[in-house]
N, C-alpha and C positions, 0 to 999 in steps of 0.2 A: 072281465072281472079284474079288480085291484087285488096285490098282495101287500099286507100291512108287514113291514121292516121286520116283524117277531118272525113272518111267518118265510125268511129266507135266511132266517140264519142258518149257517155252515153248520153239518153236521157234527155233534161234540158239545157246539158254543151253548153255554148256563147261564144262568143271572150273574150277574155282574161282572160282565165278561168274562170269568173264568171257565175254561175249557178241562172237559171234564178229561182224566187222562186215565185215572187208575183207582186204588180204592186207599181209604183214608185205614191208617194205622193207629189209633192214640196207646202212650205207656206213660207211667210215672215215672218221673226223675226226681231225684232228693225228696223224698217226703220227709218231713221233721215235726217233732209235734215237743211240748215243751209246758212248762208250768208256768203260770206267770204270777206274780206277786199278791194277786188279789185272788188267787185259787182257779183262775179260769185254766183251761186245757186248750192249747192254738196249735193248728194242727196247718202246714205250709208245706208247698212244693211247686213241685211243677211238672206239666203234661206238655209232651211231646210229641209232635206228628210223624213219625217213622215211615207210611208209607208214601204211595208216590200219587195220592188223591188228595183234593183240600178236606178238613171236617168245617161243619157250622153249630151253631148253639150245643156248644159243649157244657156239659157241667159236670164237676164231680160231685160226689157222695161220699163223706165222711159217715161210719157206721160206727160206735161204740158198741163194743160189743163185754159180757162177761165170761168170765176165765172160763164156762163150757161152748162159749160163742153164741152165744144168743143176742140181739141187738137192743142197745139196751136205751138208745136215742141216734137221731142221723139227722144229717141236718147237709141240703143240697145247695151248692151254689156256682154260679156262672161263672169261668175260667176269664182272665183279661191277656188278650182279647180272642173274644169267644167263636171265634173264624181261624182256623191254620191251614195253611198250604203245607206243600211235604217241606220236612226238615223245619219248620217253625214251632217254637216253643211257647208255654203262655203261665204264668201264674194264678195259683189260688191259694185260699188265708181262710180258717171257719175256727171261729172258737167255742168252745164247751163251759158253762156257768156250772161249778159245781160238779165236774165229772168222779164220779166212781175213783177210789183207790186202785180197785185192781182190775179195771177197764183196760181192752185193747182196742186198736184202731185198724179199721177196716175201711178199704179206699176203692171207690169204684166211678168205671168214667162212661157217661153217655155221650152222644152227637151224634149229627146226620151227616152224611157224604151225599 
């Protein structure tokens, strides 16, 4: 019987050659959110890989929430680029049409390791 290339790789080895080592950390760096001329609410930053695993299809979640925290629209979007290895960093950008005056912003980050 043959063994097909998949089925001798080195214990560890992933898709894409990456070797799996530890577990993925993600944190927010600088988030800023900001008013823009036409009334929209853009809410910017950036996600950071702190531990010592790669993440994949990351995306964050911008939550508006009102002054008791209740969520009041959220709106999810894909990190560029949506693959970190440890210590790499990636941007996101999501704007609000019309948000609430006294709306806060609540930030939260998915992926897979």
């Amino acid at each position: 019987a043959s063994t097909s290339p998949a089925a001798t790789k080195p214990a560890g080895a992933v898709a894409n050659n990456r070797v799996a080592r530890g577990k993925a950390e993600l944190e927010f760096l600088g988030a800023r959110q900001e008013l823009s001329d036409d009334g929209r609410l853009r809410v910017t930053g950036q996600v950071t890989n702190t531990g010592d695993g790669y993440a994949t299809g990351i995306t964050v979640r911008v939550v508006l929430t009102n002054d008791v925290g209740q969520a009041i629209e959220s709106i999810e979007v894909p990190v560029q680029p949506a693959t970190l290895d440890a210590g790499e960093s990636a941007d996101y950008e999501v704007f609000f049409s019309n948000p609430p005056a006294r709306s806060q912003v609540r930030l939260e980050i998915n992926w897979f390791s």
